[in-house]
N, C-alpha and C positions, 0 to 999 in steps of 0.2 A: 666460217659457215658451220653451222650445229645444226645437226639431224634431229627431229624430233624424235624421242626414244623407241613410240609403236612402229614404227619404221627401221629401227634399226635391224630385226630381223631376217627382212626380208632383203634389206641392201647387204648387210654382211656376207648373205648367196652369192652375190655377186663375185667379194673381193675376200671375203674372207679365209684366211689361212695362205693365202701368197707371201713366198717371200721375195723379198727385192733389194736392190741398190739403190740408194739415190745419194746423187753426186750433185754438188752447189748450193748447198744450203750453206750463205753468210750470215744472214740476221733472219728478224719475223716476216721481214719485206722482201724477199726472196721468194721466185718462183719455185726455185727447188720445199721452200717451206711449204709452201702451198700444197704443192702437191702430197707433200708428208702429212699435212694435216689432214686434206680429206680423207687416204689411202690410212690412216691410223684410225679417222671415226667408221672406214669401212671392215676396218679386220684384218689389214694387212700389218705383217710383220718387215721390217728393213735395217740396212744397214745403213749409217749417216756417215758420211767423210768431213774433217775440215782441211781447211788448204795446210794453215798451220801455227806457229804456235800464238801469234800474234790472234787469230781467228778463233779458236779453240774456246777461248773464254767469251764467246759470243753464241758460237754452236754450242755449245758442251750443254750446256741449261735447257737448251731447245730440244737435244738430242734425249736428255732426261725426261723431258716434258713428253716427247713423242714415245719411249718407253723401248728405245733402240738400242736391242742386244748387242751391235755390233758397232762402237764410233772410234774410228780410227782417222788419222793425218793421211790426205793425200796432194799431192800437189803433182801432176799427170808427169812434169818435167821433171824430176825428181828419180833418176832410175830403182827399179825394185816395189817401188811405194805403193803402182796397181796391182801387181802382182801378187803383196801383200795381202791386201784387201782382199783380192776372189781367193787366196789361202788360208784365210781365215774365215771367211764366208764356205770356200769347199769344206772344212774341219768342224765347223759348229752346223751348217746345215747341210752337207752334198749335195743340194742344188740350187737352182735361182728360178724363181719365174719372171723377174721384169727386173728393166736395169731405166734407171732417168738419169739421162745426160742433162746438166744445164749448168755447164758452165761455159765459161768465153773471155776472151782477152787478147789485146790489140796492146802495144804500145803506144804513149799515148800520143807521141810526135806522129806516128804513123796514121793511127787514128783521127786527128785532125788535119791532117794532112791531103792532098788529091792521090789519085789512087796512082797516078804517071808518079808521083813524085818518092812512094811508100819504099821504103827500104829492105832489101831483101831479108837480113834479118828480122825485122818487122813482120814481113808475109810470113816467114817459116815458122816462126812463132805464133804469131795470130792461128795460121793453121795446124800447128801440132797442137794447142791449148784450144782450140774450138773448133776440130775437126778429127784430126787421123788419132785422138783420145778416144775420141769413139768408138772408130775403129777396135783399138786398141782392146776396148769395154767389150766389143763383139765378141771378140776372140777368144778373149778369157770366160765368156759367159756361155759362149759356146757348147761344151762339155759342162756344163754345170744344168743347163735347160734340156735334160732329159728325154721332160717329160712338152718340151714347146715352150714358149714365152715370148714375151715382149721387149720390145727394146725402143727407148724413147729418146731424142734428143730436143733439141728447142732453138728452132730458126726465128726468122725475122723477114716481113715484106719485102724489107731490102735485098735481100737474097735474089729476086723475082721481079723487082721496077728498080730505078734509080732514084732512092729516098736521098734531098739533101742534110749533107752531116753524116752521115753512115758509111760515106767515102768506104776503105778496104773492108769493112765489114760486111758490106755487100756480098763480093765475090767468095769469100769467104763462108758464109752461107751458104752459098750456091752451092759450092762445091760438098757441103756437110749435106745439103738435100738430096744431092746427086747419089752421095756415097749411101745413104740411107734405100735408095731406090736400087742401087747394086745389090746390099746385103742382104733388102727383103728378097730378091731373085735368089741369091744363093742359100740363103738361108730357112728358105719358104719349106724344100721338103724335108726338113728338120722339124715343121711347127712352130717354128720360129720367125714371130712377126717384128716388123721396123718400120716406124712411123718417124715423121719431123711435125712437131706443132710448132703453129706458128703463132703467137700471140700479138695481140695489139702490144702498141708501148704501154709501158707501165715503169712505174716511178720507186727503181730499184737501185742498189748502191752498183752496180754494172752501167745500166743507162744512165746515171751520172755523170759518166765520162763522154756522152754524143754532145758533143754543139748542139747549143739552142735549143735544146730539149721541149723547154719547156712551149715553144712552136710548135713542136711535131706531136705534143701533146695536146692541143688547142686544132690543131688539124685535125687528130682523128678523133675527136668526139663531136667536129662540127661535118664532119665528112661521113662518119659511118651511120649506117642504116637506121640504129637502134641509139644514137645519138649521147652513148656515154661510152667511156673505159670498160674493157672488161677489167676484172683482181684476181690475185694469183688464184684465188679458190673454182674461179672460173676454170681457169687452166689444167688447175687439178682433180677436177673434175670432168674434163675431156679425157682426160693421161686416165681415170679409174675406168672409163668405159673402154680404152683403146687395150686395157691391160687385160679388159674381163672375157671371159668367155664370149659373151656376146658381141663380141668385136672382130669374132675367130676371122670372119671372113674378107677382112681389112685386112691388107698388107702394103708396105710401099707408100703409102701416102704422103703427103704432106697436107696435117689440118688449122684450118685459121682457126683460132679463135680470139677476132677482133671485133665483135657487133658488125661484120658484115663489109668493114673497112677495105676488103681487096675488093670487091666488087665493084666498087667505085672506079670509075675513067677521072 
């Protein structure tokens, strides 16, 4: 998505001069990209993570292209490695306005698997890498958000019905919805807001790994409202309004953006 340029000054009001995290940018096809791209044509300034060294040479170009002061290795499991990142984010800037959580990870026997059958290592994982990471992101961002901020992660329908193929991913969701509806409570009279978007499927190197995908793709563009996919740009463009001022009075939410797909029976 490209902004027409008479326009640019009045959307940069929105977002410009925020600083932020965003965490999950693998390639161009990443929702974490997405949202980097618009939040960079609006003014914001961020930090980019890669998992690691294998990834690096995939982000690092992107992370150039976006014009991101701060691109460090992170991998959540990894002791020391978030803690890094808000340390050199508190040293170059002393504060944060918005953090994007988007990343996730299931092994992949578990992942295919029924959720009776999922392995306890399996769940503990699943939910340290796609849930108590956030957490995690809270915590540290906490003392950095001063002045108030945002805090975004990125669920899935599954979380909310029983999608087949998404088997533990489901619950696992859930529970990262849940946490997100706790933290905006405690974190509320700080100015500090916590949203979960939810986006329709989309055709990422993550959803790769769901059975049958490509069904659950042909389901929600014949199911939802508006009768197509949303694109990451969609996505990233929810996460700039939920970051802006204008969104002060949202907290705790969880927002679709599927063309209308939960709405459906």
């Amino acid at each position: 998505m490209v902004f027409q340029e008479a326009d640019m000054d009045s959307i940069r009001n929105i977002i410009g001069g925020k600083k932020g995290l965003i965490v999950g940018i693998a390639n161009e096809n990443s929702i974490a990209y997405g949202c980097a791209s618009v939040l960079k044509q609006l003014g914001a300034e961020f930090a980019v993570t890669y998992l690691n060294e294998k990834a690096e040479k995939y982000v690092r170009p992107l992370a150039d292209q976006l014009e991101a002061p701060i691109v460090m290795p992170l991998d959540v499991e990894k002791p020391g490695q978030l803690q890094a990142v808000f340390d050199a984010i508190s040293q170059q800037w002393g504060k944060l306005d918005f953090v994007i959580h988007s990343i996730a990870f299931c092994p992949m026997d578990d992942l295919h698997g029924r959720v009776v059958d999922c392995s306890l290592e399996g769940f503990q994982q699943a939910m340290h890498v796609s849930c108590f990471s956030f957490v995690e992101m809270a915590r540290l961002a906490e003392p950095l958000m001063k002045d108030g901020g945002t805090l975004i992660t990125m669920s899935y329908y599954g979380a909310d019905k029983v999608v087949e193929n998404y088997n533990i991913m489901g619950p696992v969701k859930a529970a990262l919805e849940s946490v997100s509806r706790y933290m905006a409570n405690e974190l509320g009279p700080k100015g500090i807001r916590v949203h979960a978007v939810s986006p329709g499927p989309l055709r990422t190197r993550a959803a790769s790994g769901i059975a049958h995908f490509d069904a659950l793709i042909s389901d929600a563009i014949a199911r939802a409202p508006q009768n197509r996919l949303v694109d990451i740009e969609d996505v990233g463009m929810t996460c700039a309004f939920l970051i802006s001022d204008a969104a002060r009075g949202l907290t705790g939410q969880t927002v679709y953006v599927d063309g209308g797909h939960h709405i459906m029976a």
